[in-house]
Structures are given as C-alpha cells and as structure tokens.
C-alpha positions in Angstrom: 6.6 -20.2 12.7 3.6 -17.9 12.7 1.7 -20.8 11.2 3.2 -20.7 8.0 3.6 -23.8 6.0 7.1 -24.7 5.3 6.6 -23.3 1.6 5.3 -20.2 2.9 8.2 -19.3 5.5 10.5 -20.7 2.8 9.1 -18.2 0.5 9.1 -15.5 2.7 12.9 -16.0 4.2 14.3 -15.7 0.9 12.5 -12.1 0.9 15.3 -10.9 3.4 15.3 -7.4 2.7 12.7 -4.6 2.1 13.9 -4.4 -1.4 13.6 -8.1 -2.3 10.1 -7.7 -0.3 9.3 -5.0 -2.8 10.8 -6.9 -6.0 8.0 -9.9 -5.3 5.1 -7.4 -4.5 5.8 -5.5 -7.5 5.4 -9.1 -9.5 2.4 -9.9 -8.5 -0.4 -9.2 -10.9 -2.8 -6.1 -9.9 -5.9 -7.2 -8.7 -8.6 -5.2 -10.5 -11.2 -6.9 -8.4 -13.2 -7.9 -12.1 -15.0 -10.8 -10.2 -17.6 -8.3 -9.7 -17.0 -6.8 -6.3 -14.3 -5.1 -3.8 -11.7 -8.0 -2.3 -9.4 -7.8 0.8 -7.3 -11.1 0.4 -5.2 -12.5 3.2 -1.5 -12.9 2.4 -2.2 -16.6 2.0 -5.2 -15.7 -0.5 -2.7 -13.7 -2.2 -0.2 -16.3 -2.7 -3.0 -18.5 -3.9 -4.7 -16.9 -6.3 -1.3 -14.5 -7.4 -3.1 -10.9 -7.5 -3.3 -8.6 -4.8 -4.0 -4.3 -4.8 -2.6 -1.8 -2.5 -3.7 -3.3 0.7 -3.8 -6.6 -0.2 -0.3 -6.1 -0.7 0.7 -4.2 2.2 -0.5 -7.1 4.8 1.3 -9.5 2.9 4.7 -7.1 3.0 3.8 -6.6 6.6 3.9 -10.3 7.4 7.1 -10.9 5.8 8.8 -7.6 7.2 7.7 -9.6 10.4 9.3 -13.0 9.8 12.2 -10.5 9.5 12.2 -9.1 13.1 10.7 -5.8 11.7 7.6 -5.0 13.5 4.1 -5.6 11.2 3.2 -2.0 10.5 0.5 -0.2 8.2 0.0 3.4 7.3 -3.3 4.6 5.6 -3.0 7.3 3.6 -6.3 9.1 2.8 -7.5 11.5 -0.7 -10.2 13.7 -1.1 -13.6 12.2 -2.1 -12.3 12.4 -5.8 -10.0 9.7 -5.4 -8.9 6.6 -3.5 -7.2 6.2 -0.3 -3.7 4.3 -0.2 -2.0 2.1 2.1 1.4 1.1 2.7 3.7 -0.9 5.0 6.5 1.0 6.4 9.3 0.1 8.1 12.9 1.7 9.8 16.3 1.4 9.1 18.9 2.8 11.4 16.1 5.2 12.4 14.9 6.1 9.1 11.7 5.3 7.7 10.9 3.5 4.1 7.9 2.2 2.7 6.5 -0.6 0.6 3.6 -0.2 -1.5 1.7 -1.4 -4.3 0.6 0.9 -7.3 0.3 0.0 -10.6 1.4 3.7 -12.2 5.1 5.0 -11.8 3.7 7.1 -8.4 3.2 6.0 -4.7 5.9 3.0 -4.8 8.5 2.1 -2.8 10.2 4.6 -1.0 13.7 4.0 0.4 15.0 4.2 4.2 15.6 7.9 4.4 13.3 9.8 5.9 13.2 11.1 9.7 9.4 10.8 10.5 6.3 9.6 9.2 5.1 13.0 7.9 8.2 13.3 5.7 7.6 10.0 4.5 4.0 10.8 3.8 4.5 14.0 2.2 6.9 12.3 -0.3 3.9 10.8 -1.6 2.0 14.5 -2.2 2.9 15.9 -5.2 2.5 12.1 -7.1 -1.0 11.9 -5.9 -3.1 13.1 -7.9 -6.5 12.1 -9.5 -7.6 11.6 -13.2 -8.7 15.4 -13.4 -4.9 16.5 -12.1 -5.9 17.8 -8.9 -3.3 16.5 -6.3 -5.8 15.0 -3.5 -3.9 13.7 -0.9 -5.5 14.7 2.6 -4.0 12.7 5.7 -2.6 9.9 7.1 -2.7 7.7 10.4 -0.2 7.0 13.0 1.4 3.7 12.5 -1.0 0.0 12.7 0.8 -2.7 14.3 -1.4 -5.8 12.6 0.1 -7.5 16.0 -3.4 -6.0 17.4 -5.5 -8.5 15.0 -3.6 -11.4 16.0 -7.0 -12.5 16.9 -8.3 -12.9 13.7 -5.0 -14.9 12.1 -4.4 -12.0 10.0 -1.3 -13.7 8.9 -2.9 -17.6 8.2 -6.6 -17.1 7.5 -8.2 -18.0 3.9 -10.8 -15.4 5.3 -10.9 -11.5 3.4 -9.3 -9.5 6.4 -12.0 -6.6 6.2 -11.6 -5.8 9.7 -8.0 -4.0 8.9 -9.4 -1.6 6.6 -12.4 -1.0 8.8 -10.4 -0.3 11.4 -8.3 1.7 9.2 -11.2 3.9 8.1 -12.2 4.2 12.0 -8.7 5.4 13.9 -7.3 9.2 14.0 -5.7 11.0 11.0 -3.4 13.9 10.7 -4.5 16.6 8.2 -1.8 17.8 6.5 -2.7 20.8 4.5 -4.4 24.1 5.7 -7.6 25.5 4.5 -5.3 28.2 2.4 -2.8 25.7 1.2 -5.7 23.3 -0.1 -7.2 26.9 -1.7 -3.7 27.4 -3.4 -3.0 23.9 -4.9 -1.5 24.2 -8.4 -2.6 21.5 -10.6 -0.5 18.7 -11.9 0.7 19.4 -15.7 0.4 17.9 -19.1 3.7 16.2 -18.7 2.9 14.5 -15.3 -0.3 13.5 -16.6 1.1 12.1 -19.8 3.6 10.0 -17.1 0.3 8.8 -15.1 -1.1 6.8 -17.9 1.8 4.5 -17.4 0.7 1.1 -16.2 2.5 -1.9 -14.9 -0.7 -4.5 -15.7 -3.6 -3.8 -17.9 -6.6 -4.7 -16.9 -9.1 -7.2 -19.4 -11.5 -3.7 -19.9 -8.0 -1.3 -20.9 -7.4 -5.1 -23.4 -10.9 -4.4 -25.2 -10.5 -0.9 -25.2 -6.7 -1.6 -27.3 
C-alpha cells in the first residue's frame, strides 16, 4: 500500500485515529537540526533516524491520516519576520476541522475536531503565538495543500529531504488576517504567559550545557 513496507503500514494502521496520530508525533524527539544545518526529513527519514520538527512532522501525520481515508492535507501558517512560520496537518470530522502539529512548548498543538472553517481553526492558534520578545506575530495562513500533488516526488517513500513542500509552501497565496489597525493595537503577551512559554517537551544538547 502506498509503498510502505509491511512495518511501516503496520505502524501506521495502529495509528487509527488523529489522536493516537498525535500521541506518536508528540513522542518523537524534536529535531533541533544540531548537525549543522536546516533538515526536511521524509516520513521514512523520520522513522529512521526518530526526530522530526514542525514540518517534518506534519508530512509524516499527513501520510498516516492518508492510510486512514483522510485526505493528505497541509496548512502553513506564517509569523512576522521576528519569528518562525508553523505548519500543520489538518483534517475533518463530521465537518469540523482539527489539527495535528508538532511544537515543543505547551502552544500551537493539537487542536481537536471542532471548528467550522480554516480561519477559526487558524485563529485558535493567535493569541499562543507569540515570539521570545512577547509580541504575538502570527500573520497568515494558506488554503489547504493536498501532498497528493507531489506524488511525483514519492513524498510518502523517498529517503530524499522533501524541500520542494516547503518551497512550494513559501510560494502559494496566503490570507492576511489582521488589519493595519488591528496589528497597530496588539497588546503584548504577559509575564504569566511568558513564564508558561519556557515550558519544553525536549531540551536540546546547548539548553543541557546551559543547565
């Protein structure tokens, strides 16, 4: 099937809901790209080498939402030159969107099956994204990626980095979503949120030395 080996699609039919998908993304350790240089691993390099970051991650949740029946979908979610862009793989539910996403602070994780469009999803992300300076920075997002579209580059089987999905992802259309007096306006994120930031799931071998 899709030209998994039988350990693979083993693997990834035991991961038969978007919360079990979740569960075993959120297990994998962060990849903090300390080899010197910025990765994008294919879900088999992922499984292989056991790391993976945001969109590492969210090709390797889109493959297995796609063993599932669900269609392979990406969303890119884009901050203002002070901080890094995100991306997630979403998904529906009885008409309701969710997402699953890799972070390793308490913000922009999974987010359940209840919201009527991909805006409202999106904007459930806004207040938690913030940078190191408190300023919330979230900017804009793109309509839905269907990964079906880089079929020709065995997105799902190669050993290769897949950088022609974030490329491409950098490329496409994005909705803005605040106003030039809404951006003017933004109140910035307060001692107790930024206290809750510094909350990490994996350290890193630099945050180690710096113990």
């Amino acid at each position: 099937m899709f030209g998994l080996t039988p350990d693979e699609l083993a693997l990834f039919e035991r991961l038969n809901t978007p919360v079990k998908i979740q569960d075993f993304i959120d297990k994998i350790p962060m990849n903090f790209e300390e080899g010197g240089g910025d990765t994008c691993y294919s879900p088999r390099s992922v499984l292989s080498k056991n790391k993976c970051h945001c969109i590492e991650a969210a090709i390797l949740a889109a493959l297995i939402l796609r063993v599932h029946g669900y269609p392979p979908l990406l969303l890119d979610l884009t901050a203002s030159a002070d901080d890094f862009d995100h991306v997630i793989a979403i998904f529906q539910i009885e008409g309701k969107w969710g997402a699953i996403s890799k972070t390793n602070h308490y913000s922009l994780r999974y987010r359940e099956p209840v919201y009527e469009s991909i805006r409202e999803l999106v904007m459930s992300y806004f207040h938690e994204y913030f940078n190191t300076a408190g300023k919330k920075t979230l900017r804009s997002y793109s309509d839905p990626v269907d990964l079906n579209i880089f079929e020709h580059e065995n997105w799902m089987t190669t050993e290769k980095e897949l950088w022609v999905i974030p490329n491409f992802l950098v490329e496409i259309p994005h909705h803005q979503i605040l106003t030039k007096d809404q951006l003017a306006n933004l109140r910035n994120v307060d001692a107790i949120e930024m206290k809750a930031a510094g909350i990490v799931e994996y350290e890193s071998e630099k945050m180690k030395e710096n113990l």
